[in-house]
SEFIGU-281547 format. One record per residue (C-alpha): z, x, y; residue in one letter. Coordinates in steps of 0.25 Angstrom, whole numbers, padded with zeros to 4 digits, always signed. Example, Ala and Ser with C-alpha at 12.3 -4.5 7.8 and 13.67 -1.06 7.14 Angstrom:
# SEFIGU-281547
+0031+0049-0018A +0029+0055-0004S 
# end
This chain:
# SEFIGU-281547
-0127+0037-0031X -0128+0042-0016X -0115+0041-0012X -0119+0039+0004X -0126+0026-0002X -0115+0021-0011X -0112+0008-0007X -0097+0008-0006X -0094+0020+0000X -0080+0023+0006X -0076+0008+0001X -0063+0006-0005X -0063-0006-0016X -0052-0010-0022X -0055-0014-0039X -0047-0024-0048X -0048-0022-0061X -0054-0009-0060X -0053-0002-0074X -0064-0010-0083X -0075-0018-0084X -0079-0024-0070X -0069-0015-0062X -0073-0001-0066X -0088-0006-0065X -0087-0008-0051X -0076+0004-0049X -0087+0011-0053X -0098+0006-0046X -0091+0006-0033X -0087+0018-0035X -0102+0025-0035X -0103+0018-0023X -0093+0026-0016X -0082+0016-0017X -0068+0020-0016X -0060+0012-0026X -0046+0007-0028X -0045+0003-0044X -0035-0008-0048X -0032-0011-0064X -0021-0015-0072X -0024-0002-0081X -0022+0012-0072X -0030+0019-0084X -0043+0010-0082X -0041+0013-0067X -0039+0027-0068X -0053+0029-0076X -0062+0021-0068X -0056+0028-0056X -0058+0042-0062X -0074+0038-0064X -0075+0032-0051X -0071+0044-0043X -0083+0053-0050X -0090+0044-0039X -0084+0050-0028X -0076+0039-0024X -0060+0036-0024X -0053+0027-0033X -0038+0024-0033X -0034+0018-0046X -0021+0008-0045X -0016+0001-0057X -0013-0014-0053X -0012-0028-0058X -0018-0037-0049X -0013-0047-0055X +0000-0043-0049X +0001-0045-0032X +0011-0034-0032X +0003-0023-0038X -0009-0027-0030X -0002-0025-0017X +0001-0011-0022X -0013-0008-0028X -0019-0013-0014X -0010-0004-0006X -0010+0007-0014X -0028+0007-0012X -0026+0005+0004X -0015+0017+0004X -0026+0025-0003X -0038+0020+0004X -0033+0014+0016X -0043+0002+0013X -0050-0007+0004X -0065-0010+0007X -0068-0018-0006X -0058-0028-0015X -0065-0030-0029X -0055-0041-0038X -0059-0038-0051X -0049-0039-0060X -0049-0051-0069X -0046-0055-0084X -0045-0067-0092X -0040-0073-0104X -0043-0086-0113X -0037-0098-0104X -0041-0111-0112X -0034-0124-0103X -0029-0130-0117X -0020-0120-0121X -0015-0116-0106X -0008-0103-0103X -0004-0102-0090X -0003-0087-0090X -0016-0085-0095X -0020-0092-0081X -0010-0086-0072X -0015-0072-0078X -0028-0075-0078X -0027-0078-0061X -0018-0067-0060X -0027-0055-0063X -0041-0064-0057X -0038-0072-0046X -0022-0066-0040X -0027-0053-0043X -0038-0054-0034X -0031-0062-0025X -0021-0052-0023X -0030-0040-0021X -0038-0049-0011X -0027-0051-0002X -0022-0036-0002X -0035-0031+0000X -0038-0041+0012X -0029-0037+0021X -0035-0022+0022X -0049-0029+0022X -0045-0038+0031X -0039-0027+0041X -0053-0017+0039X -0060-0030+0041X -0068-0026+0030X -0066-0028+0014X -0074-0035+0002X -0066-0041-0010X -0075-0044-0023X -0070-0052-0032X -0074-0051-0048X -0073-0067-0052X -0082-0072-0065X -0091-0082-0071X -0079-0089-0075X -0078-0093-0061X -0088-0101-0063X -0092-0103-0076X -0079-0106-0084X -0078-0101-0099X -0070-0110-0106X -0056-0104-0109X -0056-0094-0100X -0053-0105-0088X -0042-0096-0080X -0051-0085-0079X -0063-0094-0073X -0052-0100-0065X -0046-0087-0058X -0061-0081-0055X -0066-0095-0049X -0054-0093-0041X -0057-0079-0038X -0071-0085-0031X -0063-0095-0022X -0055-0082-0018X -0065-0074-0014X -0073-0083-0006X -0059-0088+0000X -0057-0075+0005X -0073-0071+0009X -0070-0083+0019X -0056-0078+0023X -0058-0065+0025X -0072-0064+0031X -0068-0062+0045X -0064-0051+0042X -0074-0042+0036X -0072-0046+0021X -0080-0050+0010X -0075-0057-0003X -0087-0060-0013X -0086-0062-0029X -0093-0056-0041X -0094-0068-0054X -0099-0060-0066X -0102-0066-0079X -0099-0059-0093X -0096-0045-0090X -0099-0033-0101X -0086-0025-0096X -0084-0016-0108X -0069-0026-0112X -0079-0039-0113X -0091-0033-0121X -0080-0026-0131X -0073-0041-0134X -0086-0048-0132X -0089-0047-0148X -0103-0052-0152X -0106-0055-0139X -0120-0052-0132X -0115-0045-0120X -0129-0040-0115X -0132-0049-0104X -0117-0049-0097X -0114-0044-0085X -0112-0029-0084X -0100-0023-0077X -0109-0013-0068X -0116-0029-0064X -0105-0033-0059X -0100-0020-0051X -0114-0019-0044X -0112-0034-0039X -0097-0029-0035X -0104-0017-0028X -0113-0026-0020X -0102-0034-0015X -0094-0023-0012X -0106-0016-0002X -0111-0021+0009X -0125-0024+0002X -0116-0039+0001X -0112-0038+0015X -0117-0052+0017X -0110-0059+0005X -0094-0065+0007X -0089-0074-0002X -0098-0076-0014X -0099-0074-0028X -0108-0067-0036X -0112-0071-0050X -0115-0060-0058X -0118-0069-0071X -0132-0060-0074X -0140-0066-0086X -0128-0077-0090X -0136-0089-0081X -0124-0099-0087X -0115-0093-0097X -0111-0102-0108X -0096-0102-0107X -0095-0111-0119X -0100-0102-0128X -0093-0091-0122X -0085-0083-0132X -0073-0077-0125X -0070-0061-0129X -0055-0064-0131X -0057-0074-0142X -0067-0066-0149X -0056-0055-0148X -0043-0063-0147X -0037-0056-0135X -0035-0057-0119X -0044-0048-0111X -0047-0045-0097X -0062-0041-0092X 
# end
């Protein structure tokens, strides 16, 4: 690509969840289009790699090891990307997980958890990113929610529940902070083929979901001023899933009988 057409260039964006699936898919793309980018993950090592490939593009990336789940270790990561960069143009909340959360056998943990890592995570990068956006009077926060949010599988209610109250954040704060300059839109994707849910996905057909590279090319377009017109709204990326049939959905954990995280 022509770097004095890349559509990012000289950006500075902020990643959640950065080491796999989703995440590096969009480290990568953004990265060929010139953006420099700050990595966040629980594991450095995953960090550490997607940075390595995305500086072959010319760009820079600072790789910080955080929990966004903790406020404390978000606070940190934040100011460590404003020491090095002195900015953030672009905030994309990414990180999420989920496990199994049937009502009947209620395990308030699971739920806390659950909102921990996918709403207060973004929440709290939200807020510590704002104030510099807010100051630049400039910033675009993309936040990764889920078909979940509005088409509930059954047993995985916590989940649904923490991405649909993803979407009420980001158009809370497309209405809060657009008088400054900012823009907050959202990205719903349906089943993703990220390498984690095609290997535990056994018997399935996973030919028709959504790639990762489809959901980090609607991630670019939000992030570039091609979308300069849109603030608060969500995108569906459901592709050829018109309704999925959550009843008959087979969850990967109880095919393989473990907790797992996108």
């Amino acid at each position: 690509m022509d770097k004095n057409c890349r559509l990012l260039k000289e950006k500075v964006v902020l990643i959640s969840g950065a080491g796999k699936g989703i995440g590096k898919e969009i480290c990568y793309v953004f990265a060929q289009n010139g953006a420099n980018l700050v990595l966040l993950s629980r594991t450095q090592e995953d960090i550490e790699q997607v940075a390595a490939a995305a500086r072959k593009f010319g760009v820079e990336a600072l790789p910080v090891k955080t929990d966004v789940s903790s406020y404390s270790e978000v606070k940190s990561a934040v100011k460590k990307a404003l020491k090095y960069f002195g900015k953030v143009d672009i905030l994309v909340n990414n990180a999420g997980g989920g496990v199994k959360t049937p009502v009947i056998n209620l395990n308030v943990e699971d739920w806390k958890s659950t909102f921990d890592i996918n709403f207060f995570g973004s929440l709290y990068l939200s807020s510590e990113v704002i104030k510099n956006m807010v100051k630049n009077k400039s910033g675009n926060i993309i936040n990764v929610s889920s078909r979940c949010a509005s088409q509930p599988t059954p047993d995985y209610g916590a989940y649904g529940a923490s991405k649909a109250a993803l979407l009420v954040l980001s158009e809370t704060m497309s209405l809060e902070y657009k008088r400054y300059g900012l823009r907050v839109n959202s990205i719903s994707p349906a089943r993703v083929s990220t390498e984690r849910a095609v290997k535990v996905s056994i018997g399935e057909d996973t030919s028709n979901w959504i790639k990762p590279r489809e959901v980090a090319d609607v991630a670019l377009f939000l992030a570039s001023d091609l979308s300069g017109a849109l603030n608060g709204i969500e995108i569906k990326i459901f592709g050829n899933f018109y309704r999925i049939g959550t009843y008959e959905y087979k969850a990967a954990e109880e095919i393989v009988g473990e907790k797992f995280t996108w």
